[in-house]
C-alpha positions as CSV (number, residue, x, y, z in Angstrom):
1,X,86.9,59.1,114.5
2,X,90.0,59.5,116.0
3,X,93.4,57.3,115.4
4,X,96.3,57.4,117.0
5,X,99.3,57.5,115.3
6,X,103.2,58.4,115.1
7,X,103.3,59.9,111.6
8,X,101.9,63.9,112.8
9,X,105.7,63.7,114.5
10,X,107.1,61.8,111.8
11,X,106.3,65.0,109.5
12,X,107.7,67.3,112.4
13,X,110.7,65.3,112.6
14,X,112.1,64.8,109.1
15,X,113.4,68.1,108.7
16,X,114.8,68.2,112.3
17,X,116.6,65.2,111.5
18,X,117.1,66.9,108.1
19,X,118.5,70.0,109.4
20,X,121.1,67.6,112.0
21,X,122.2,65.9,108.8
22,X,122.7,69.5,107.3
23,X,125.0,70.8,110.1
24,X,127.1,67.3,109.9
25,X,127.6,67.6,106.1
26,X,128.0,71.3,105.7
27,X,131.8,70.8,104.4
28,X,130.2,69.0,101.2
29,X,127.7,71.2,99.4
30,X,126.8,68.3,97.3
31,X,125.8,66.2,100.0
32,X,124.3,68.7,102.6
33,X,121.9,70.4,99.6
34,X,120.6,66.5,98.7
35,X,120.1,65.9,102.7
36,X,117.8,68.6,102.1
37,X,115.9,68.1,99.3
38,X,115.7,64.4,100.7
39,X,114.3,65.9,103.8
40,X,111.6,67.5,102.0
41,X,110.6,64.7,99.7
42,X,110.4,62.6,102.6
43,X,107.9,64.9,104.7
44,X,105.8,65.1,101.4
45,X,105.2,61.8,101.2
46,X,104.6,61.1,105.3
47,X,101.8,64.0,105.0
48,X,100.3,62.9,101.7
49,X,99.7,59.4,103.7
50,X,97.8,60.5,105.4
51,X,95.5,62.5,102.6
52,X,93.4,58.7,102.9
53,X,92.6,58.7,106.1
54,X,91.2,62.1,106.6
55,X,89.6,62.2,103.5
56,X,87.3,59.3,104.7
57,X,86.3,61.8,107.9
58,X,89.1,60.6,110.1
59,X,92.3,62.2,112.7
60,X,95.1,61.3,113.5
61,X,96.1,61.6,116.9
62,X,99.5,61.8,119.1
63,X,99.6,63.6,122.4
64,X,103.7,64.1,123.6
65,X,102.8,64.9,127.1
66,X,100.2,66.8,129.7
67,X,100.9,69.1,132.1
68,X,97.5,70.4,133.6
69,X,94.0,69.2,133.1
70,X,92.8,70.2,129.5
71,X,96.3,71.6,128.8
72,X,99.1,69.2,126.3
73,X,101.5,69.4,123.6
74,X,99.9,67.0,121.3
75,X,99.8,66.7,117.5
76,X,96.6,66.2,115.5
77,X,95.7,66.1,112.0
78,X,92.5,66.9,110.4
79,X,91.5,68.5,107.1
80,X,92.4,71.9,107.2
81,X,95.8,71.1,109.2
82,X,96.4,68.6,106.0
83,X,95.5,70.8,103.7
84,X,97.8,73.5,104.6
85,X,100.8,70.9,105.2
86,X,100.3,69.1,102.2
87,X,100.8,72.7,100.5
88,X,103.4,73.8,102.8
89,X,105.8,70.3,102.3
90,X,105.1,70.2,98.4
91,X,106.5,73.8,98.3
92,X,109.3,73.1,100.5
93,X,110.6,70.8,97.8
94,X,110.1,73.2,94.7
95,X,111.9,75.9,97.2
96,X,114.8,73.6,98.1
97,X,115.7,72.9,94.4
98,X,115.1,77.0,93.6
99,X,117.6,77.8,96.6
100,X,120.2,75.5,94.9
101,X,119.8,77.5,91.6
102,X,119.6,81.0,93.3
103,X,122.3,80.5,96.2
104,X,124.5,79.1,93.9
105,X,124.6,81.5,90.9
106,X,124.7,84.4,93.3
107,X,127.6,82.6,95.4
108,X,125.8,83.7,98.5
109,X,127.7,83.4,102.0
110,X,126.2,81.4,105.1
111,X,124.7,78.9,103.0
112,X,124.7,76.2,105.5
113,X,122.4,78.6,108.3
114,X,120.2,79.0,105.2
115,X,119.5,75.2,104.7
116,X,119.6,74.6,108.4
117,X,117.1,77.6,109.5
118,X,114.8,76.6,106.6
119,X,114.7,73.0,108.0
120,X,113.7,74.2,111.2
121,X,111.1,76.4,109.9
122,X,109.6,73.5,108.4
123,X,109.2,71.7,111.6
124,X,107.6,74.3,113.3
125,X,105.5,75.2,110.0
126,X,104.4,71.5,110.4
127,X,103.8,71.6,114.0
128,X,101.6,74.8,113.7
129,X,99.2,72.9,110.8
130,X,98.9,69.6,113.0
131,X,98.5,71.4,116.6
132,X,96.0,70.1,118.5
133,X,95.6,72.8,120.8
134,X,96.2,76.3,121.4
135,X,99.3,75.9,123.5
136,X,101.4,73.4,120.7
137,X,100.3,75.9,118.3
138,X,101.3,78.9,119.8
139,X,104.7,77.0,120.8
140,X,105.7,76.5,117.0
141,X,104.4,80.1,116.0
142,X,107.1,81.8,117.5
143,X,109.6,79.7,116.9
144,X,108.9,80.2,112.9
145,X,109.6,84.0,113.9
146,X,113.1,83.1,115.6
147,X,114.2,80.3,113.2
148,X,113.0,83.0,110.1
149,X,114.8,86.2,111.5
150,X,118.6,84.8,110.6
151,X,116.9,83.9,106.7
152,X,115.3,87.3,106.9
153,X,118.8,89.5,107.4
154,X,120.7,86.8,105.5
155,X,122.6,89.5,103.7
156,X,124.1,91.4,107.0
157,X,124.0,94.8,105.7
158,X,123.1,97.5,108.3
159,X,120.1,98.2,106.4
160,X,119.0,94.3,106.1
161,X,119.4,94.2,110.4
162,X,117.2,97.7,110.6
163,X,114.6,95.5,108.3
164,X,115.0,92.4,110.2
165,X,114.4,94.1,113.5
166,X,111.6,95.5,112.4
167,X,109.9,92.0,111.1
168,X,111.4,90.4,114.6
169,X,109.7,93.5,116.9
170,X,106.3,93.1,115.4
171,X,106.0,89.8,115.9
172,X,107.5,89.6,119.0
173,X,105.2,92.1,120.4
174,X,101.7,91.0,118.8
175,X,102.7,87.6,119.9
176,X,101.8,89.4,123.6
177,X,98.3,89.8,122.7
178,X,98.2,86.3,120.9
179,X,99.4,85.0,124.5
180,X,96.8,86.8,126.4
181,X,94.3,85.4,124.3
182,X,95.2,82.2,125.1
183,X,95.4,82.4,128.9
184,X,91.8,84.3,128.8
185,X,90.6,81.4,126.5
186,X,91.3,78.2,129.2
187,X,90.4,81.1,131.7
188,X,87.0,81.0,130.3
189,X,86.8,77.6,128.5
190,X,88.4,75.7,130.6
191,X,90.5,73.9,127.7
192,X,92.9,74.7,125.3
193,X,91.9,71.7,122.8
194,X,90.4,73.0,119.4
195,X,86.8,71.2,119.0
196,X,84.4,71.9,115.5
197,X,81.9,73.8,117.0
198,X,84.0,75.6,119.5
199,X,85.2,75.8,122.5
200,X,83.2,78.6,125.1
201,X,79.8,78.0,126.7
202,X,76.8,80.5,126.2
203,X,77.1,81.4,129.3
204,X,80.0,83.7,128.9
205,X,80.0,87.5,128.5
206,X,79.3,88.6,125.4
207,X,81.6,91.5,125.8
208,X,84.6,89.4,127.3
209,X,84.2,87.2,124.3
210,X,84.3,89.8,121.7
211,X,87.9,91.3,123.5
212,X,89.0,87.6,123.3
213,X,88.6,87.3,119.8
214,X,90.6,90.8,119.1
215,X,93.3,90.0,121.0
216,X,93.9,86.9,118.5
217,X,93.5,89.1,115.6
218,X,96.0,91.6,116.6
219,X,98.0,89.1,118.1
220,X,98.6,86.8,115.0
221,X,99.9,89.6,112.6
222,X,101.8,87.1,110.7
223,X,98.3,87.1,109.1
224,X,99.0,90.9,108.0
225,X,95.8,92.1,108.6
226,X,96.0,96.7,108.4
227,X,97.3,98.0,110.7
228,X,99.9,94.8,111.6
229,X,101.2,94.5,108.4
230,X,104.2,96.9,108.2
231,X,107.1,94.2,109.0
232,X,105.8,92.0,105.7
233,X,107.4,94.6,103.2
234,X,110.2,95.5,105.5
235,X,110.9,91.6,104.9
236,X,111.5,91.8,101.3
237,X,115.2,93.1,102.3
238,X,115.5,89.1,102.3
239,X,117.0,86.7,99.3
240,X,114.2,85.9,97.1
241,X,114.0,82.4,98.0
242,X,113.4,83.5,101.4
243,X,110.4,85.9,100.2
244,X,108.8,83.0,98.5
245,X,109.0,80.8,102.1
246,X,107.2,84.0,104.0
247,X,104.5,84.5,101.6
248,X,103.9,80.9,100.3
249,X,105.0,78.1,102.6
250,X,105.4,78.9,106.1
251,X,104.7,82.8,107.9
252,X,102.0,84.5,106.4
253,X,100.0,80.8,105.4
254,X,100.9,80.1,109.4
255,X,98.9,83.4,110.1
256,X,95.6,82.9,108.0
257,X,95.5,79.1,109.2
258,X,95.3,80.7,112.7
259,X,93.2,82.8,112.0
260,X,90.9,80.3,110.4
261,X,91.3,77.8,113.3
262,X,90.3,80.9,115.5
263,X,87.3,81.0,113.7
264,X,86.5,77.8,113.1
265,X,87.5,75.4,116.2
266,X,87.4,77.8,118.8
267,X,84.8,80.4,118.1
268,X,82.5,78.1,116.1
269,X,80.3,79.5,113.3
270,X,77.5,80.1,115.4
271,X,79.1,81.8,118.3
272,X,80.4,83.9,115.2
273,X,77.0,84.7,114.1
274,X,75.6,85.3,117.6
275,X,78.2,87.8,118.2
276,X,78.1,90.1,114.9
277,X,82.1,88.9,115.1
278,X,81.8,87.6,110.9
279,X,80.5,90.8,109.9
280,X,83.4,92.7,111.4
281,X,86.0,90.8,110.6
282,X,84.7,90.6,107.0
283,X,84.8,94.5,107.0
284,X,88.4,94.6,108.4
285,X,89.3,92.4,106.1
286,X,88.0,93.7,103.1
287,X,89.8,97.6,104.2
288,X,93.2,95.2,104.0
289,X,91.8,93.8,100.4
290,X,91.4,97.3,99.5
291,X,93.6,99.7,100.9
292,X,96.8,96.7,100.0
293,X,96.1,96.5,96.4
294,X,96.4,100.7,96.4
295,X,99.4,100.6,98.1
296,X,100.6,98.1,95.2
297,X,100.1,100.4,92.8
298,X,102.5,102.8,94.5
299,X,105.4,100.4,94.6
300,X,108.4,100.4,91.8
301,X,110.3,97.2,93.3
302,X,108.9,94.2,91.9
303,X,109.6,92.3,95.6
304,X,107.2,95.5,97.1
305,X,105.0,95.3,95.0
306,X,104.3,91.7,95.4
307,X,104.4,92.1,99.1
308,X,101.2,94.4,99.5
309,X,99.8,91.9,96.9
310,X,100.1,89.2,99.6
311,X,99.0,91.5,102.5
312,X,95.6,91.9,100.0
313,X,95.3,88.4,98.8
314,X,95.8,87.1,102.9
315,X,92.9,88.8,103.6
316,X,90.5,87.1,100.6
317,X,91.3,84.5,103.0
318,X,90.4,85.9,106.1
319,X,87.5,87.2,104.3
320,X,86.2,83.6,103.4
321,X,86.2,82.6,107.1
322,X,84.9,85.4,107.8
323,X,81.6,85.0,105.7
324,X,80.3,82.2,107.9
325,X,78.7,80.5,104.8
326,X,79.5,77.4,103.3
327,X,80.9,78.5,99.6
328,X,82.9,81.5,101.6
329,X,84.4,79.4,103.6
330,X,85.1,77.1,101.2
331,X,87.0,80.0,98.9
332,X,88.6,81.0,102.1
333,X,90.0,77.9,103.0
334,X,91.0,77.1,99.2
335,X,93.0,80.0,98.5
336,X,95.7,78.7,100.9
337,X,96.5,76.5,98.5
338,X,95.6,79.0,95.3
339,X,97.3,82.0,96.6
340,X,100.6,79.7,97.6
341,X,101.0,78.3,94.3
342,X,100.7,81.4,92.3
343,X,102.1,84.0,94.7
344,X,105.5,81.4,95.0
345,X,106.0,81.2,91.5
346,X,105.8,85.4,91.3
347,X,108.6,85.4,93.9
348,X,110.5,82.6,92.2
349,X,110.2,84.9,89.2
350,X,111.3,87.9,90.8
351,X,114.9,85.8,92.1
352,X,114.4,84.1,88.3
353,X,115.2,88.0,87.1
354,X,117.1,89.1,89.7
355,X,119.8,86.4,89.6
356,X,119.8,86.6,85.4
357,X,120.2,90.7,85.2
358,X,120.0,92.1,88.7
359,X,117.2,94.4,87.7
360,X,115.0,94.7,91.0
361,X,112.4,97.5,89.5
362,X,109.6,97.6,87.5
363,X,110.7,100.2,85.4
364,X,113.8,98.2,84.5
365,X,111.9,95.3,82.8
366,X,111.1,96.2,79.4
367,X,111.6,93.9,77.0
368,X,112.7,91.4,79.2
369,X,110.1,88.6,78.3
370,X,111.9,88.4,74.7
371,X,115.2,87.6,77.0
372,X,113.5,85.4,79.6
373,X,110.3,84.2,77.8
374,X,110.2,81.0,80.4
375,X,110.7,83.5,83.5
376,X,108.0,85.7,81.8
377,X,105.1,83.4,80.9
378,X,105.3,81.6,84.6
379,X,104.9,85.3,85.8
380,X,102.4,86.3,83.6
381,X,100.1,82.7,84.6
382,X,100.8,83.1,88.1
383,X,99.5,87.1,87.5
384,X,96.4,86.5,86.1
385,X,95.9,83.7,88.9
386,X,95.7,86.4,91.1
387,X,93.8,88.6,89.2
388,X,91.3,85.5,89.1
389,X,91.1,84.9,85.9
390,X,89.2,81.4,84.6
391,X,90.9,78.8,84.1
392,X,93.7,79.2,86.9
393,X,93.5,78.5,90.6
394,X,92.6,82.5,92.0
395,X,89.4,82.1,89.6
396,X,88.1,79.1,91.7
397,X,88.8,80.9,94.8
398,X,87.1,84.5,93.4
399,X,83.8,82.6,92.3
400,X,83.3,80.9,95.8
401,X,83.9,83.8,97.1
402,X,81.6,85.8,95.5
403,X,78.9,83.2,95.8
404,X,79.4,83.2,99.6
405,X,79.5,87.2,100.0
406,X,76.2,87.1,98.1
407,X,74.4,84.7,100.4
408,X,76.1,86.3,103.8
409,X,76.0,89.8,102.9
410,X,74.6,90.4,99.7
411,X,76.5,92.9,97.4
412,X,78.8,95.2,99.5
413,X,81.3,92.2,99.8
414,X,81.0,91.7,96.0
415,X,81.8,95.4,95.3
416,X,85.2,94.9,97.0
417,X,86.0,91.3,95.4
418,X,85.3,93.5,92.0
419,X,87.1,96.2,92.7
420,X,90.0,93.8,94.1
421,X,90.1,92.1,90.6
422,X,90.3,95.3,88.9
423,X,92.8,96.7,91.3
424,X,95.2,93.6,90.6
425,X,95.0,94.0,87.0
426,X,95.9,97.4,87.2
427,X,99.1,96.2,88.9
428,X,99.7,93.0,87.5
429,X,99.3,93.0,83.9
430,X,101.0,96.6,83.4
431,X,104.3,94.4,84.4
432,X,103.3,91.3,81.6
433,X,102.9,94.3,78.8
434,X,106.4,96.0,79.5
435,X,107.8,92.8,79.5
436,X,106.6,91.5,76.3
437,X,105.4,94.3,74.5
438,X,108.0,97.2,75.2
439,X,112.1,96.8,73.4
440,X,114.6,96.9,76.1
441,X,115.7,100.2,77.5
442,X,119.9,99.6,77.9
443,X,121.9,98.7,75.3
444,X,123.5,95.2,76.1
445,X,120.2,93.9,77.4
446,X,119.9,91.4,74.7
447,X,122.3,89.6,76.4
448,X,119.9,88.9,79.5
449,X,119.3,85.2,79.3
450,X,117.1,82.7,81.6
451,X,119.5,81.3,85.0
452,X,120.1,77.7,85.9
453,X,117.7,75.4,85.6
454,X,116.9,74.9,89.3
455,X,115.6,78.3,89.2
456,X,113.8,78.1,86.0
457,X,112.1,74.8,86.4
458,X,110.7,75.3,90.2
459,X,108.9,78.3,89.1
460,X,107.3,76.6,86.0
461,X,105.9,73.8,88.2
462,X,104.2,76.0,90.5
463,X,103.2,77.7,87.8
464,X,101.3,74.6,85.9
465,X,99.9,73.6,89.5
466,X,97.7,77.2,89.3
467,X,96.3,75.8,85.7
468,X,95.8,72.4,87.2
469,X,94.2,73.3,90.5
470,X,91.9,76.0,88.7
471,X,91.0,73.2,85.9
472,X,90.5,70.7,88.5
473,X,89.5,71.5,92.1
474,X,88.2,68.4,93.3
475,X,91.2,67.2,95.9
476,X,91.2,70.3,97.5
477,X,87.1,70.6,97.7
478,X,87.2,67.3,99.0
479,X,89.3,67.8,102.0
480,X,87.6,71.4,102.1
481,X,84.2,69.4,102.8
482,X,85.7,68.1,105.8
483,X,86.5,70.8,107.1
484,X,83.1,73.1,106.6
485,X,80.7,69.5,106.7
């Protein structure tokens, strides 16, 4: 059942009205931070209104205008779009009270583009989970890429612009394919409008179909899928606040939530089956899993490290779309949430040490859990998340998971999620022991203590929100159900 309504804009709009109010007060710190942070509390609490609603199996509705038949910039909001929003809006909050900590301490220039470019990413972040259609979708997309670039080379060094054109061209240029896709879509389909079961008639090719459906996947590489992954660590050149917003709240969650609507609303599950396309896309994904989690190993900077980490744990995401079965899906769909939480508070640990001892490298951290035991134990939670260990939120994720690969596939897929497991502990909790369990290497060290609490308390709550969505599951496998009923 659908309803129209004005609060899908409402949520676009706050932080556009945020980011005004931002510009206006940038001469008062005071006031132009709390315009923010009021900006994000307000668009929590318009999304999570409307948590009711589409719990009880219904959308909300609000089309801005048409332009050709089948073809409109219109907002909707369903289950999955309110899932990933609700995530997206909490985390904005958490990451606007870290930025005051971390921009703060480190006295960092351009502070009001910061607020101001993170507002707008919010918008479009919002405007990509409640799209309606391909078209409003793809709109917002790339404007997460333009609004991102000036947060991505933030610090203006020559070698912070060579990254940042690196993260800009990749997208830019994938984004080609993602557009051809589109066109070929209401080409063939003859509308743009996502629907539950998808969108094309049997009656199309077979062959034209399958090129339709690659052209999304190598057109949305903020998903990160191998080979389109490259520009994700070259975007680690950014402030650590910034890294948390690309891997957690807004570009790479953006790219798996395509992905999945792809899959789901305008493929459908059976035109998945009837074309082999969940088998292949399960393989590709599972190379990523694999092949990510090696390259972690590699990687002395903590930011790097954490970076291929995402590029792997994206794809257990992909993966669970990718299964076509109910409990895959389900573990797909879920980890948006579970990966953002954890992954967030791994970042927000990363600035933590960063802004408290300006160590950047692994091999710098001994001992530093004894200095920083707060930093330390919401790294070490937000670690074993990812590693999937029970009771935290990856666990929940890892078992549906498993169960689905099982009943889709039977044990190749499990191989990979065990091997996965074993290849983030190998690159995880190497980190936790060196931290807690080694003495510090440089004399002086002792005198490493935790930052400001606007750093230190944001990364604890994200931190307890991987216990408590690991111990208890049920909101998100509620709205889940909608989504895969």
């Amino acid at each position: 059942m659908e309803i129209e309504s004005i609060k899908p804009l409402l949520a676009v709009a706050t932080s556009l009205l945020g980011a005004a109010v931002i510009v206006v007060t940038r001469k008062s710190p005071n006031i132009r931070e709390g315009c923010s942070l009021g900006a994000a509390i307000l668009k929590f609490l318009i999304v999570a209104t409307m948590i009711p609603p589409v719990l009880a199996g219904k959308t909300l509705h609000m089309t801005l205008f048409s332009f050709l038949p089948e073809v409109s910039i219109a907002l909707r909001v369903d289950a999955l779009g309110l899932l990933f929003a609700t995530t997206a809006s909490f985390l904005w909050i958490v990451t606007t009270l870290y930025s005051i900590g971390y921009m703060r301490s480190l006295n960092e220039h351009a502070q009001t583009r910061y607020y101001l470019c993170f507002a707008i990413t919010m918008s479009a972040t919002m405007a990509v989970a409640f799209s309606a259609n391909l078209l409003t979708l793809y709109i917002f997309y790339e404007l997460i890429t333009f609004f991102t670039y000036p947060l991505v080379t933030h610090k203006e060094t020559d070698e912070v612009f060579a990254a940042g054109n690196k993260y800009i061209f990749y997208l830019l240029m994938s984004a080609k394919f993602f557009l051809l896709a589109i066109i070929l879509t209401y080409a063939f389909a003859g509308t743009l409008d996502f629907r539950p079961n998808g969108l094309f008639a049997s009656k199309v090719n077979p062959t034209i179909l399958t090129l339709i459906y690659f052209l999304f996947l190598v057109g949305i590489s903020k998903a990160a899928i191998m080979p389109f992954h490259a520009w994700l660590p070259a975007a680690m050149v950014a402030p650590a606040p910034v890294s948390a917003l690309l891997h957690a709240v807004a570009v790479v969650n953006t790219g798996v939530f395509c992905v999945l609507r792809v899959i789901f609303h305008i493929f459908g599950v059976e035109l998945m089956k009837v074309l082999n396309l969940g088998a292949m896309t399960a393989l590709i994904a599972s190379f990523t899993i694999i092949i990510a989690s090696i390259y972690a190993f590699t990687r002395d900077d903590l930011k790097e490290r954490l970076a291929y980490s995402t590029i792997s744990q994206l794809s257990y995401i992909v993966l669970g779309g990718a299964l076509l079965t109910s409990s895959g899906m389900a573990g797909g769909i879920m980890h948006i949430a579970n990966h953002a939480f954890s992954k967030i508070t791994l970042f927000f640990c990363a600035g933590s040490i960063y802004v408290a001892s300006h160590k950047t490298h692994i091999s710098q951290l001994d001992g530093i859990g004894k200095q920083m035991p707060w930093t330390m134990a919401a790294f070490s939670i937000g670690a074993l998340s990812i590693i999937g260990i029970p009771p935290l939120a990856g666990s929940v994720t890892k078992t549906y998971l498993a169960s689905g690969s099982t009943v889709a596939y039977g044990l190749p897929i499990r191989y990979v999620l065990w091997a996965s497991l074993l290849l983030n502990a190998g690159y995880f909790l190497p980190i936790v022991y060196k931290a807690f369990f080694k003495a510090p290497k440089q004399e002086g060290a002792l005198q490493i203590q935790e930052p400001s609490y606007f750093i230190v308390i944001p990364l604890f709550v994200c931190a307890a929100i991987s216990v408590i969505l690991g111990i208890y599951p049920k909101l998100l496998l509620d709205m889940i159900g909608q989504v895969i009923r």
